[in-house]
MOPAC internal coordinates of N, CA, C and O (Angstrom, degrees):
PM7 1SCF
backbone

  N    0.0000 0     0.00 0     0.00 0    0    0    0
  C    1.4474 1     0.00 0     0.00 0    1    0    0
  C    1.5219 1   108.57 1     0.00 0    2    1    0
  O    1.2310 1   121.37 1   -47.94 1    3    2    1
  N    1.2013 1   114.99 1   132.06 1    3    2    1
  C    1.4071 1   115.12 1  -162.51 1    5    3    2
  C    1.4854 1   100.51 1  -119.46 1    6    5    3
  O    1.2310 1   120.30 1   -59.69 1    7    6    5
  N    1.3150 1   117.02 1   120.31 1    7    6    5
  C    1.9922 1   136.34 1  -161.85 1    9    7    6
  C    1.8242 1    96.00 1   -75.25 1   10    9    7
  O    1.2310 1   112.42 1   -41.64 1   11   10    9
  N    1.4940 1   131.90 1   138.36 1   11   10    9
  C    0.9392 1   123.19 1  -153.22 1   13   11   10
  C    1.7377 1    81.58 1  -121.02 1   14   13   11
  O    1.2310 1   125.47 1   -67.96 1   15   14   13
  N    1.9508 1   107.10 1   112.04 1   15   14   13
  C    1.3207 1    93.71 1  -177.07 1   17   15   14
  C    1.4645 1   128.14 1  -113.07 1   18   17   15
  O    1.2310 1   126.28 1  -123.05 1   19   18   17
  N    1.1928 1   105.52 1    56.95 1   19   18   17
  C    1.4132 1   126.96 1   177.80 1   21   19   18
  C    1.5935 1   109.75 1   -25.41 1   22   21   19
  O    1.2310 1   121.98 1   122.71 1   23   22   21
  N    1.4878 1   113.82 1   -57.29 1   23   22   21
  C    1.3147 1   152.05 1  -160.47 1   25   23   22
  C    1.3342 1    98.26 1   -71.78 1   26   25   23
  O    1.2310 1   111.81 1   139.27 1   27   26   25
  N    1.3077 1   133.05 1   -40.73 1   27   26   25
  C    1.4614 1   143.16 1   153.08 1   29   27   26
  C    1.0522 1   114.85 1   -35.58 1   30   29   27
  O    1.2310 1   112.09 1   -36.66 1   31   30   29
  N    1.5525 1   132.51 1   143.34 1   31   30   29
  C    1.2011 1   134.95 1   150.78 1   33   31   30
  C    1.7202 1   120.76 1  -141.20 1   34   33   31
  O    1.2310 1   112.12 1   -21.70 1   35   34   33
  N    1.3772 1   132.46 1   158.30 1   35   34   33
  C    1.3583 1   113.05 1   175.24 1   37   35   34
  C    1.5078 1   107.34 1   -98.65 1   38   37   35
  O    1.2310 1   127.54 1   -32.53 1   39   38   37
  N    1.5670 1   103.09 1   147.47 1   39   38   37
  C    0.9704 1   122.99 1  -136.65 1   41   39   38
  C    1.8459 1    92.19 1  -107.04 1   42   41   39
  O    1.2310 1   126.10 1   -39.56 1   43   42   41
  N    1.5385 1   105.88 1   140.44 1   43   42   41
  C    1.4561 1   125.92 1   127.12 1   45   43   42
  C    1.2266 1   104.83 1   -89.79 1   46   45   43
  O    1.2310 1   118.49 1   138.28 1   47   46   45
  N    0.9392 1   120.48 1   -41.72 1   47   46   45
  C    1.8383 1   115.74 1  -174.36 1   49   47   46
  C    1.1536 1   115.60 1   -36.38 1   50   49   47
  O    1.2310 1   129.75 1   -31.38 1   51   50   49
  N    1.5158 1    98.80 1   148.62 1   51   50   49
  C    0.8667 1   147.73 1   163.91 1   53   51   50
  C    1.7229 1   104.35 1    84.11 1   54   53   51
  O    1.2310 1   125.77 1  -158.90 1   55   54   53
  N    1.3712 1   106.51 1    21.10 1   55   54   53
  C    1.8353 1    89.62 1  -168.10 1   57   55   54
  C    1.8118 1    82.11 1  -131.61 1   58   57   55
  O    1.2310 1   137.48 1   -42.26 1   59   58   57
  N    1.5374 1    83.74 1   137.74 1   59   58   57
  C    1.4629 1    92.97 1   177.39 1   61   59   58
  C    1.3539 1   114.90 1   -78.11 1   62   61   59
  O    1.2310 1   121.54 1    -0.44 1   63   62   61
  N    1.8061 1   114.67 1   179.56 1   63   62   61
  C    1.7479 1   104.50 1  -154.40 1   65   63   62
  C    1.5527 1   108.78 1   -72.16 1   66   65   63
  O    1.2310 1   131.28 1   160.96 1   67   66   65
  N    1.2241 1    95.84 1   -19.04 1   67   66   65
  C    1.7630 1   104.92 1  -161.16 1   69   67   66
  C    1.7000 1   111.77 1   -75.16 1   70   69   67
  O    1.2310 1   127.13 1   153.35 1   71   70   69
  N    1.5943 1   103.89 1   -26.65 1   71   70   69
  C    1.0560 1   136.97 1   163.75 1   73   71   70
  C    1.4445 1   131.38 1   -43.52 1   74   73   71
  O    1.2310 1   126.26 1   116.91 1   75   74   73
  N    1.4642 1   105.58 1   -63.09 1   75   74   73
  C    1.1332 1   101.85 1   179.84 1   77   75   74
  C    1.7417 1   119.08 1   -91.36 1   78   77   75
  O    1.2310 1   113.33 1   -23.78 1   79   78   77
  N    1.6674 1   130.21 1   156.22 1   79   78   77
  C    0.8480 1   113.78 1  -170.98 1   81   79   78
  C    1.5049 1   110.76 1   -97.14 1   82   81   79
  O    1.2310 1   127.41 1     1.71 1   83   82   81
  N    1.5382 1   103.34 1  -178.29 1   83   82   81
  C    1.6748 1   128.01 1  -162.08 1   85   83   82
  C    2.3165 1    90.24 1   -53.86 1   86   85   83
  O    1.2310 1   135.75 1   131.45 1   87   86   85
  N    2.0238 1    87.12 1   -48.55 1   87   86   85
  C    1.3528 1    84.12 1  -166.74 1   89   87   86
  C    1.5810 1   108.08 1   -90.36 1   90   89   87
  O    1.2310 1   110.68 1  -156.45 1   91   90   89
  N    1.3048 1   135.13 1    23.55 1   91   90   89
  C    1.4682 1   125.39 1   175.60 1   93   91   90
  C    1.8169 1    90.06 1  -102.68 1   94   93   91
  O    1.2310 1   114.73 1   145.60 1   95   94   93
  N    1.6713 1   127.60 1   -34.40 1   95   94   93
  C    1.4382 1   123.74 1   163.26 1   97   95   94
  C    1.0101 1    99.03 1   -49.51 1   98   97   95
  O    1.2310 1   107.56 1   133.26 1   99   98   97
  N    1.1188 1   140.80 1   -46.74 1   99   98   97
  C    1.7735 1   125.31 1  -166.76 1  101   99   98
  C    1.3456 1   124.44 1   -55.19 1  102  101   99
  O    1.2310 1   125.70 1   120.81 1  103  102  101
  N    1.6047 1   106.65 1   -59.19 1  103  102  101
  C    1.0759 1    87.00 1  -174.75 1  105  103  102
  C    1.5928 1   113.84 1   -95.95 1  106  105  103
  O    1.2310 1   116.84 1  -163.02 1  107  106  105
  N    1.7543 1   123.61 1    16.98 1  107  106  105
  C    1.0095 1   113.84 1   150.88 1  109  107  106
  C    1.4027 1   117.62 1   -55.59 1  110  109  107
  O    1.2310 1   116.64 1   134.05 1  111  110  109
  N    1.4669 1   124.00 1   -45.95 1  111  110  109
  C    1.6550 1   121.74 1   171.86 1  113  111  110
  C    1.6242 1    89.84 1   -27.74 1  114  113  111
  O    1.2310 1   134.58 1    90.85 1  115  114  113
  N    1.2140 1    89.40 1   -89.15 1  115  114  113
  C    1.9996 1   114.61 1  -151.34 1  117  115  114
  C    1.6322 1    94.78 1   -33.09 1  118  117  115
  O    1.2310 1   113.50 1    99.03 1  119  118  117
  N    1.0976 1   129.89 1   -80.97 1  119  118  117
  C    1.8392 1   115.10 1   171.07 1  121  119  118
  C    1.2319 1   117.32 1   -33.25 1  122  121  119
  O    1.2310 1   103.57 1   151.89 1  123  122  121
  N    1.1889 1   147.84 1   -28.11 1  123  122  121
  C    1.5935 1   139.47 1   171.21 1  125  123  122
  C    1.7285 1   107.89 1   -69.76 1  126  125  123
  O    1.2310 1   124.03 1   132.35 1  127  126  125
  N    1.6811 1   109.87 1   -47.65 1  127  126  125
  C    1.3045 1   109.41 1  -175.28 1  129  127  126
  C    1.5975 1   112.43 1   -82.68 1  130  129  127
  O    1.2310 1   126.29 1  -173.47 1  131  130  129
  N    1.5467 1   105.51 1     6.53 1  131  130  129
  C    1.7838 1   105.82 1   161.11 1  133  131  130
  C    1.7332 1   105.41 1   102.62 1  134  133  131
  O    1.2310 1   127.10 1   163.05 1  135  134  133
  N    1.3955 1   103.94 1   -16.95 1  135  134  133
  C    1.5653 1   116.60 1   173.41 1  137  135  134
  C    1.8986 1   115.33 1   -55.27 1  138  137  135
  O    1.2310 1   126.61 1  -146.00 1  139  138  137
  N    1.3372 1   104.89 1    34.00 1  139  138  137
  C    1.9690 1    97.68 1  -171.39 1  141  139  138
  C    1.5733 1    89.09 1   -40.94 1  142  141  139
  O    1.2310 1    97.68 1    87.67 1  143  142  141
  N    1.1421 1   157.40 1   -92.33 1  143  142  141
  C    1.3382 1   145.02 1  -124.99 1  145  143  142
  C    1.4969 1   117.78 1   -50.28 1  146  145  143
  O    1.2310 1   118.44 1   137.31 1  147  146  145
  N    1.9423 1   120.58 1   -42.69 1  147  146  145
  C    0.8097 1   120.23 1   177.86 1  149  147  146
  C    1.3938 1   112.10 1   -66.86 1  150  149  147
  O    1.2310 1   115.29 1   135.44 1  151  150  149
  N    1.7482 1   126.54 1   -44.56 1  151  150  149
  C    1.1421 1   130.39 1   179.71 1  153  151  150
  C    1.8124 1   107.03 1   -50.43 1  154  153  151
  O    1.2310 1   118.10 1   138.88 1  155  154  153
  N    1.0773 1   121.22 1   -41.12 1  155  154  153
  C    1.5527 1   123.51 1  -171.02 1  157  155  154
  C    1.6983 1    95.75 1   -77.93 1  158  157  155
  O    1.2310 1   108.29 1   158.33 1  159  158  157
  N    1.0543 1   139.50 1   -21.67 1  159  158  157
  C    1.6511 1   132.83 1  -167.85 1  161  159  158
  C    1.9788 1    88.26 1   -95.87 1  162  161  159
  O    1.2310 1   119.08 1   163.78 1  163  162  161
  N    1.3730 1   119.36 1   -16.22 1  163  162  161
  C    1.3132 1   102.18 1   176.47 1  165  163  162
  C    1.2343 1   107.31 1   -98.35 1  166  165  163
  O    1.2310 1   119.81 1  -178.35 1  167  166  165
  N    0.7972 1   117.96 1     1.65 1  167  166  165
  C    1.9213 1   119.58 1  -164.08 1  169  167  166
  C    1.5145 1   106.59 1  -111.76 1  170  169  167
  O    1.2310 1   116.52 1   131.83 1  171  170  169
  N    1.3731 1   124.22 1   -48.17 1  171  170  169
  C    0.9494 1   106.26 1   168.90 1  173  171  170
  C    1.4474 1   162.00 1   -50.99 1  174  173  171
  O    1.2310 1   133.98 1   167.11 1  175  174  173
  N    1.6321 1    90.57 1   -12.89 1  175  174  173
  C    1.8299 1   104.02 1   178.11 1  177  175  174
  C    1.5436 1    84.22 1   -90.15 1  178  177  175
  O    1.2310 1   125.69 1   122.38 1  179  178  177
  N    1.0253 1   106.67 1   -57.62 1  179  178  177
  C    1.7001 1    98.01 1   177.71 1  181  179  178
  C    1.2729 1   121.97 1   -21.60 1  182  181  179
  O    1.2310 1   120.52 1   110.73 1  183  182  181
  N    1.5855 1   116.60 1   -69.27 1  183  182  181
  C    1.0251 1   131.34 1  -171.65 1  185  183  182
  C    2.2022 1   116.72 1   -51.78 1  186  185  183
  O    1.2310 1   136.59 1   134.96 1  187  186  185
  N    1.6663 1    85.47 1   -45.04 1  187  186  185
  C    1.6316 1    86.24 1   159.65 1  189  187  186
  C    1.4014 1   139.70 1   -77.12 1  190  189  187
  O    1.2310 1   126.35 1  -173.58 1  191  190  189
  N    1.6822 1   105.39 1     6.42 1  191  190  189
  C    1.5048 1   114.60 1  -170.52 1  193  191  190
  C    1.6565 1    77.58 1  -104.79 1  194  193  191
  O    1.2310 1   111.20 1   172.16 1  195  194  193
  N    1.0156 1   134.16 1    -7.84 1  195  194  193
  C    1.5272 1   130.36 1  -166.68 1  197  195  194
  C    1.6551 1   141.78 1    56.34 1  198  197  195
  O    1.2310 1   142.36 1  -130.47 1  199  198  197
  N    1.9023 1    74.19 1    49.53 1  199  198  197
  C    1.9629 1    84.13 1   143.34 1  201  199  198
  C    1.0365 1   135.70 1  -104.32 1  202  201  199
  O    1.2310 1   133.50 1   -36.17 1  203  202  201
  N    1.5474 1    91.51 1   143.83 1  203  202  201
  C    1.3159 1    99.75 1  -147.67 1  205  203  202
  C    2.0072 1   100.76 1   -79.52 1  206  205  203
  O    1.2310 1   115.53 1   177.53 1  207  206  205
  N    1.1856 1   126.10 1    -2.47 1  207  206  205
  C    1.4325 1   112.62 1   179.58 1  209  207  206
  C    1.9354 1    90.54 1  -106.54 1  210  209  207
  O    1.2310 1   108.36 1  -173.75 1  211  210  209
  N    1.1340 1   139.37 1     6.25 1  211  210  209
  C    1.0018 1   121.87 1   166.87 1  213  211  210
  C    1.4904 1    91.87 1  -101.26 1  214  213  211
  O    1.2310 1    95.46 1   178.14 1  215  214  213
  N    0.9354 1   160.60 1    -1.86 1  215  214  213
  C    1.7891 1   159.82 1   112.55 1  217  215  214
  C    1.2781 1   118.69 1   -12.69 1  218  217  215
  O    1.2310 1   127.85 1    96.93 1  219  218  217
  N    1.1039 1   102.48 1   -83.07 1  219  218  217
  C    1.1867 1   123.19 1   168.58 1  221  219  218
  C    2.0980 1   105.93 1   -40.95 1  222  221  219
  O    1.2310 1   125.71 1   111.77 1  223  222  221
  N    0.6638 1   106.64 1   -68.23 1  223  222  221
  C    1.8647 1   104.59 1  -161.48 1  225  223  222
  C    1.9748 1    96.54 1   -75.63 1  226  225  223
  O    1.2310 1   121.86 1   156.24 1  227  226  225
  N    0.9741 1   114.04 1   -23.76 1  227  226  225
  C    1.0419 1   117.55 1   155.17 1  229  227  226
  C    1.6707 1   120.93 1   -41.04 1  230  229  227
  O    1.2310 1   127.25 1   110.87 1  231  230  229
  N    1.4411 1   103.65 1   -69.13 1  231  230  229
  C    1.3949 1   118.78 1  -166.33 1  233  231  230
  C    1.7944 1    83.69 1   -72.42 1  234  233  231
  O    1.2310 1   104.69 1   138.64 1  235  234  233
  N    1.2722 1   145.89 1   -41.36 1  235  234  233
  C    1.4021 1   127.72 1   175.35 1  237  235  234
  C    1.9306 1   117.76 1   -55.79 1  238  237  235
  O    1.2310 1   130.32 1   144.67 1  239  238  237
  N    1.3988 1    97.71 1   -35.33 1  239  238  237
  C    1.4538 1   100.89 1   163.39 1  241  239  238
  C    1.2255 1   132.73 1   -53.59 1  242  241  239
  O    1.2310 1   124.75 1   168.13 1  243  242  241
  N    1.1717 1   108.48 1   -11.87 1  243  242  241
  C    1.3235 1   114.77 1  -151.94 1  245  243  242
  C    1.3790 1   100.35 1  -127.26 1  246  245  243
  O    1.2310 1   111.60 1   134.96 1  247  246  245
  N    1.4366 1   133.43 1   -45.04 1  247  246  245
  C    1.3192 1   138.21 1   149.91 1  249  247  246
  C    1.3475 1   123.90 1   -35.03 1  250  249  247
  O    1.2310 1   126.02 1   144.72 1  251  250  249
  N    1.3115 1   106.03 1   -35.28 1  251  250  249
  C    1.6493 1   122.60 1   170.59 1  253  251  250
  C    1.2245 1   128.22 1   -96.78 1  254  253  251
  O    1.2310 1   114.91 1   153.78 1  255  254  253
  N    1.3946 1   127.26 1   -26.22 1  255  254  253
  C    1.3370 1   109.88 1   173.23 1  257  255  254
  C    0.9164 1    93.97 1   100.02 1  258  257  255
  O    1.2310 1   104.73 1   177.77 1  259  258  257
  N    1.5537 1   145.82 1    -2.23 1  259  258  257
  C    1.4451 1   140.16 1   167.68 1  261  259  258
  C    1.4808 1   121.73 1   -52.86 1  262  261  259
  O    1.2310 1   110.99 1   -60.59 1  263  262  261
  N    1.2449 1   134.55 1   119.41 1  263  262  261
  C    1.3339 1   116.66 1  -157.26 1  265  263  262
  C    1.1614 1   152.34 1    -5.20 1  266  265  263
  O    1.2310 1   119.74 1  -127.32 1  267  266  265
  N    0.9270 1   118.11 1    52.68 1  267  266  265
  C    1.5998 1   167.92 1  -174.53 1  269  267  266
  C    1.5790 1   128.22 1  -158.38 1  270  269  267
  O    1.2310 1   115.67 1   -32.68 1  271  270  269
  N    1.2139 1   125.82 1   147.32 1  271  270  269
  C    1.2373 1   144.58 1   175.34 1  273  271  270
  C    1.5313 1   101.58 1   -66.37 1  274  273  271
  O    1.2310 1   121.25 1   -42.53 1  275  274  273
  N    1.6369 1   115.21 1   137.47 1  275  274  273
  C    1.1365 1   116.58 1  -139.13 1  277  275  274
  C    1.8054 1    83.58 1  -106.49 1  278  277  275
  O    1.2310 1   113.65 1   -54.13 1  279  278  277
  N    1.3236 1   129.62 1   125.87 1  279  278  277
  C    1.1250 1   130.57 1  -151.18 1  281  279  278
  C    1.7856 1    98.72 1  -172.62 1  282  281  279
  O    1.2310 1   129.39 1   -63.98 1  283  282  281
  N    1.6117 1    99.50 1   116.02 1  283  282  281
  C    1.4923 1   110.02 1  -169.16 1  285  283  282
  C    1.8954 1   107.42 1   -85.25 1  286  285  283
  O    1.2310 1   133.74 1   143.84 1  287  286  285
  N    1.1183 1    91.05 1   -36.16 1  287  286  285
  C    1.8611 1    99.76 1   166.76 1  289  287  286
  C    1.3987 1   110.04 1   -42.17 1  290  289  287
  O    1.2310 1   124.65 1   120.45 1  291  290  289
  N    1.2004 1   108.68 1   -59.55 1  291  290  289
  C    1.2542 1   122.74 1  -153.81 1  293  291  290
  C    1.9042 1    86.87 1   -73.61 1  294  293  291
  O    1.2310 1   121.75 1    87.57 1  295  294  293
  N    1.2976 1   114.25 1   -92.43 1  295  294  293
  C    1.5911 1   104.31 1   177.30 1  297  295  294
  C    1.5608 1   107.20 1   -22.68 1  298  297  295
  O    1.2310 1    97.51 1   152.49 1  299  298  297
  N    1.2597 1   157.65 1   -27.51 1  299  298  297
  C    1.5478 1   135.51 1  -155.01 1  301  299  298
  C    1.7726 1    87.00 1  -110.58 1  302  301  299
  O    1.2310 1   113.56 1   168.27 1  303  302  301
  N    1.1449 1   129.78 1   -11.73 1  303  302  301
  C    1.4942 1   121.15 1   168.12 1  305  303  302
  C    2.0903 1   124.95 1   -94.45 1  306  305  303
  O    1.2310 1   137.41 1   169.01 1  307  306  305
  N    1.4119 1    83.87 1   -10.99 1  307  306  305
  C    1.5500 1    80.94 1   159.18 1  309  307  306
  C    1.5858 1   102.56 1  -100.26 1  310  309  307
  O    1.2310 1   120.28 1   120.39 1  311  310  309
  N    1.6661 1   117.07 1   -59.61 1  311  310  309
  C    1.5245 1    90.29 1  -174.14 1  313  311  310
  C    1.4334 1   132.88 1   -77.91 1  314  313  311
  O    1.2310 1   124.34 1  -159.74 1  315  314  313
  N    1.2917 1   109.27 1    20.26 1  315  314  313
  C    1.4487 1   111.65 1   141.47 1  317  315  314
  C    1.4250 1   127.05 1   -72.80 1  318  317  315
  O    1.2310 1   127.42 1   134.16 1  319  318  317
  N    1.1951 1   103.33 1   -45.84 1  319  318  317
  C    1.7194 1   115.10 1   164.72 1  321  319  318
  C    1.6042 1   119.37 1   -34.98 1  322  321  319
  O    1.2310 1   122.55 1   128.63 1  323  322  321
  N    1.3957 1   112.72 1   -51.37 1  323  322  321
  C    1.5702 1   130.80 1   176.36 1  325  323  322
  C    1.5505 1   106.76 1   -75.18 1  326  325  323
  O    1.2310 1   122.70 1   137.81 1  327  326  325
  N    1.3956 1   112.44 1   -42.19 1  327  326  325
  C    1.1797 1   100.87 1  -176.39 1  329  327  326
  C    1.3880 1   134.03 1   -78.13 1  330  329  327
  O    1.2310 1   123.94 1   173.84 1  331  330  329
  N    1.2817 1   110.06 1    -6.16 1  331  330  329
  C    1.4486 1   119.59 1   161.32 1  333  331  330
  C    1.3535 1   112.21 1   -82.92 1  334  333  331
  O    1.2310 1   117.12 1   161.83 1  335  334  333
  N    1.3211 1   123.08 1   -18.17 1  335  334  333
  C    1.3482 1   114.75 1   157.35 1  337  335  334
  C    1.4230 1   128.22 1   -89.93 1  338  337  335
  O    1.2310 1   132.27 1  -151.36 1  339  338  337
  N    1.4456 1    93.91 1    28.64 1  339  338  337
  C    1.5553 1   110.65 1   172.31 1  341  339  338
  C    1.7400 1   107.64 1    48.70 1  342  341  339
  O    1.2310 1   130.26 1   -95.18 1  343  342  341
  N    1.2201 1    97.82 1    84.82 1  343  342  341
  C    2.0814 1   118.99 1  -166.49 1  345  343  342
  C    1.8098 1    71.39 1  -137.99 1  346  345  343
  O    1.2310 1   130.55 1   -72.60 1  347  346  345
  N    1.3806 1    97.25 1   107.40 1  347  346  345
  C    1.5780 1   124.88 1  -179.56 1  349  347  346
  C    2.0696 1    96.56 1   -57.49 1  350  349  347
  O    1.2310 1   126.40 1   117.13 1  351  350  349
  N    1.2246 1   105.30 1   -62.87 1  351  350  349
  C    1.7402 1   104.30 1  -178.35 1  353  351  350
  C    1.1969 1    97.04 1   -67.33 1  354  353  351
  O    1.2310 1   109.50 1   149.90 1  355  354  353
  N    1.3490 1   137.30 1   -30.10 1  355  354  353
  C    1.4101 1   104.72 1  -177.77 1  357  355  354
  C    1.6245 1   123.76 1   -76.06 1  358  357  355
  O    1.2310 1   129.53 1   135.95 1  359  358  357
  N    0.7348 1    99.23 1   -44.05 1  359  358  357
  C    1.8354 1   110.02 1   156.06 1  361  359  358
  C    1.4479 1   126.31 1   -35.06 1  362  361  359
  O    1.2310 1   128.12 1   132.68 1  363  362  361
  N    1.2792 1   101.98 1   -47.32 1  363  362  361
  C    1.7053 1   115.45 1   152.70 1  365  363  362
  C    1.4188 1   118.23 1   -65.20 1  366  365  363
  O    1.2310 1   107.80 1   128.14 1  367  366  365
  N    1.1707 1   140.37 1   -51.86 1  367  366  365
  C    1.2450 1   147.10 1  -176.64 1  369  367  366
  C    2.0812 1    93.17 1   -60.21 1  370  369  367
  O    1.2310 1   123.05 1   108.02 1  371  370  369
  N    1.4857 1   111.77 1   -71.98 1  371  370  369
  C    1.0634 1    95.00 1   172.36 1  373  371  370
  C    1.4717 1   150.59 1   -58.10 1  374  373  371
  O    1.2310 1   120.77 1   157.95 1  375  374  373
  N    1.7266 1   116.14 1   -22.05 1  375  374  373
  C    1.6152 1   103.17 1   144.53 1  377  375  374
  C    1.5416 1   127.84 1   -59.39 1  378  377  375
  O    1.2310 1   126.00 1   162.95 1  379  378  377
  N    1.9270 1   106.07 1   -17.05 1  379  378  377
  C    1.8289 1    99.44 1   169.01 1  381  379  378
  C    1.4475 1   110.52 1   -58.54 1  382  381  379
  O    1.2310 1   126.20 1   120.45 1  383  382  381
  N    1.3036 1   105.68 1   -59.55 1  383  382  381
  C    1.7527 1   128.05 1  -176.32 1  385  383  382
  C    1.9592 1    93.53 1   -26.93 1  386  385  383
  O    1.2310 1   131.73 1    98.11 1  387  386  385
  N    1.4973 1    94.97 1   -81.89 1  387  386  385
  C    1.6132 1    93.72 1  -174.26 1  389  387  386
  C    1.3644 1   119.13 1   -45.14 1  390  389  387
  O    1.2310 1   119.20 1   143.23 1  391  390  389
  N    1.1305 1   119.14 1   -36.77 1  391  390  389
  C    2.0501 1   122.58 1  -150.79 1  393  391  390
  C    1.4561 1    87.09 1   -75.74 1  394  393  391
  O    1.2310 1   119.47 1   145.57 1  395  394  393
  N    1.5156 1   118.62 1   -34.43 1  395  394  393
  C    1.4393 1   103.89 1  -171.38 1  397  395  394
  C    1.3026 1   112.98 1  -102.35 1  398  397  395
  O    1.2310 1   120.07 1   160.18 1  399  398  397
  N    1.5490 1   117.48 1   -19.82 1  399  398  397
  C    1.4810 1   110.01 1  -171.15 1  401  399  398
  C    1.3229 1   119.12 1    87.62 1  402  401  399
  O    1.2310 1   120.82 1  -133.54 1  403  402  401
  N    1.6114 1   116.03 1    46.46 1  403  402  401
  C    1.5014 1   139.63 1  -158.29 1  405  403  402
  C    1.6357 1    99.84 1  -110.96 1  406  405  403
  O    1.2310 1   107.42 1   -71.43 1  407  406  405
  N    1.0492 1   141.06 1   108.57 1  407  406  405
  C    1.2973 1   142.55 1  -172.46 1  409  407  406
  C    1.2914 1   115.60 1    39.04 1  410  409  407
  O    1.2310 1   120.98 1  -168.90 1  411  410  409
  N    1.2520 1   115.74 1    11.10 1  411  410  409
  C    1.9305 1   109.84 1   154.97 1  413  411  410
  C    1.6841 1    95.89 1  -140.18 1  414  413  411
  O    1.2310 1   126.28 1     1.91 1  415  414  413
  N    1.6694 1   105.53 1  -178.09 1  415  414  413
  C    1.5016 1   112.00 1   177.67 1  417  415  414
  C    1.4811 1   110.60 1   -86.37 1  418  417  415
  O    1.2310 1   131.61 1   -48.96 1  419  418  417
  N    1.3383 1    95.19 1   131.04 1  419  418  417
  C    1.9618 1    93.36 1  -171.98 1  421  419  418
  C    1.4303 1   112.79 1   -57.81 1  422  421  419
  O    1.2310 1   129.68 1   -30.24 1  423  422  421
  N    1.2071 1    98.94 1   149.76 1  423  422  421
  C    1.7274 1   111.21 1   177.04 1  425  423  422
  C    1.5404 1   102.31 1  -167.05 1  426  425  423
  O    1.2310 1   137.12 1   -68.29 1  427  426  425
  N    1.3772 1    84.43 1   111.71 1  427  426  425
  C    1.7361 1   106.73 1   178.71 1  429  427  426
  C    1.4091 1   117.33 1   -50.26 1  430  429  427
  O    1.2310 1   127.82 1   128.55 1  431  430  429
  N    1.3415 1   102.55 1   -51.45 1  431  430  429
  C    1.8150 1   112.41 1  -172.91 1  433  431  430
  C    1.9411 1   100.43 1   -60.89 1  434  433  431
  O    1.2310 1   123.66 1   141.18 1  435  434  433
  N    1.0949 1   110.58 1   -38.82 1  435  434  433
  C    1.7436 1   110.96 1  -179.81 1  437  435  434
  C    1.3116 1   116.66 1   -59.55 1  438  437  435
  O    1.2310 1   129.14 1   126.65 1  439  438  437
  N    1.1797 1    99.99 1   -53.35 1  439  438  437
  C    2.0059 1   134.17 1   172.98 1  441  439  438
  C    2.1669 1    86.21 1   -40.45 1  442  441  439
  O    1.2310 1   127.47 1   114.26 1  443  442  441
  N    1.3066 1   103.23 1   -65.74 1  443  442  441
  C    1.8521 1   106.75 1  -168.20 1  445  443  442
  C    1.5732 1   100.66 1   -59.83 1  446  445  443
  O    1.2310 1   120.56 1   159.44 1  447  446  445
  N    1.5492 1   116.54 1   -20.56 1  447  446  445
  C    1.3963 1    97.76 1  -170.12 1  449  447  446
  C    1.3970 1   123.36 1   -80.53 1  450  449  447
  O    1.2310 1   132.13 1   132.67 1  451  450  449
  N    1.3841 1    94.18 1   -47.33 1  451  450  449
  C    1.5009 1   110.91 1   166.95 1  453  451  450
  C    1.6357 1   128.68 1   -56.98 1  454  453  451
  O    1.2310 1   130.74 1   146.72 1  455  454  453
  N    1.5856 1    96.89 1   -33.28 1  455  454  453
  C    1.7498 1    92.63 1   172.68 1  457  455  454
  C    0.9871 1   102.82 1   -89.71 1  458  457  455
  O    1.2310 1   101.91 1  -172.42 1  459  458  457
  N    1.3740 1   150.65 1     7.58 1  459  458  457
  C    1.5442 1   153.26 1   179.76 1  461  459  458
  C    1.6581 1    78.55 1   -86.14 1  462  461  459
  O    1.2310 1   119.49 1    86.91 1  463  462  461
  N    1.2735 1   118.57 1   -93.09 1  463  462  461
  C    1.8828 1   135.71 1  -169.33 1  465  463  462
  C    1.5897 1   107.09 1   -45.00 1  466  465  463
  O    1.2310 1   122.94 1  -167.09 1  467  466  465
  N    1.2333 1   111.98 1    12.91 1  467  466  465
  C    1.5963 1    96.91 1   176.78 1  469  467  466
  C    1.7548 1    93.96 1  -123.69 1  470  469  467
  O    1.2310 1   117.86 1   155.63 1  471  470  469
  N    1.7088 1   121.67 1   -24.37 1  471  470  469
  C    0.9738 1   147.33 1   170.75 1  473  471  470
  C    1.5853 1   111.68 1   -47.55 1  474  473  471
  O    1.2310 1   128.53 1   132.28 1  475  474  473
  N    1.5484 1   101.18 1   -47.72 1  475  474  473
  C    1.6878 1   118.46 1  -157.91 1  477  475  474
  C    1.4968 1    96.84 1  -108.50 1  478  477  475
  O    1.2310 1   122.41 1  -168.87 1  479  478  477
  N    1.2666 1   112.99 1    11.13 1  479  478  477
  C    1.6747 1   103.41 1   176.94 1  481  479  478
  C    1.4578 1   105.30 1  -132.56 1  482  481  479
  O    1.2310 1   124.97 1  -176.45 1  483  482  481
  N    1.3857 1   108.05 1     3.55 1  483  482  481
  C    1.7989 1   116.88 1   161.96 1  485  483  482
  C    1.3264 1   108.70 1   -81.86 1  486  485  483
  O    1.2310 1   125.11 1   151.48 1  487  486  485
  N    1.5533 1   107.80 1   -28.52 1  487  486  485
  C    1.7475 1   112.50 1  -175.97 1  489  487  486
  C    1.3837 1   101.48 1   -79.59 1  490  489  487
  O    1.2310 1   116.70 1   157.66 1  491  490  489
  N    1.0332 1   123.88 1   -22.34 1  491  490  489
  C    1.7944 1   123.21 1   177.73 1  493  491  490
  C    1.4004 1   129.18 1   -95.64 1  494  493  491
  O    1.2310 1   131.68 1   172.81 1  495  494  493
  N    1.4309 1    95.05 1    -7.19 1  495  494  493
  C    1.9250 1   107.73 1   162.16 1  497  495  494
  C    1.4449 1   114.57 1  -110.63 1  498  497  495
  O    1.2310 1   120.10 1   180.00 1  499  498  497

């Protein structure tokens, strides 16, 4: 069953300006102007140096099929990545992952943890 994420978006959010870097703006450009490939060739070292919004939009790339091969594994191992660094949507995305059984084996109680911790870290931003 595939979660319809309209309601999703990729994110500058939540990171202030100073915050984010020269190259995570970049390839935010390149995803706005429709370029997913270039945006994913900038994000990804990023994403392994561990930022957490190039994680995060990553794992939306990847959930979607956005230039990239559309692969739920792959999305539930970056926004797990973010979500231990407490990345409020990713935490959400990952109780979706569990509740349905989207690139891991469902488990309800995991599914409650994560939407509990993505719940309790919207109240703290």
């Amino acid at each position: 069953m595939k979660i319809n994420i309209v309601g999703a978006f990729f994110v500058l959010g939540g990171v202030s300006a100073q915050a984010a870097s020269q190259d995570f703006i970049k390839g935010f450009k390149a995803l706005q102007s429709g370029d997913y490939a270039a945006a994913f060739k900038v994000w990804l070292p990023l994403a392994k140096q561990g930022d957490v919004d190039a994680q995060y939009n990553l794992g939306l790339m990847y959930y979607e099929g956005d230039g990239v091969d559309q692969d739920d594994v792959q999305a539930f191992k970056y926004w797990r990545l973010a979500a231990i660094q407490e990345h409020q949507q990713a935490q959400y995305w990952l109780g979706i992952m569990y509740d349905f059984g989207l690139g891991i084996d469902q488990n309800n109680i995991n599914a409650y943890l994560w939407y509990t911790s993505s719940l309790l870290n919207s109240y703290q931003n």
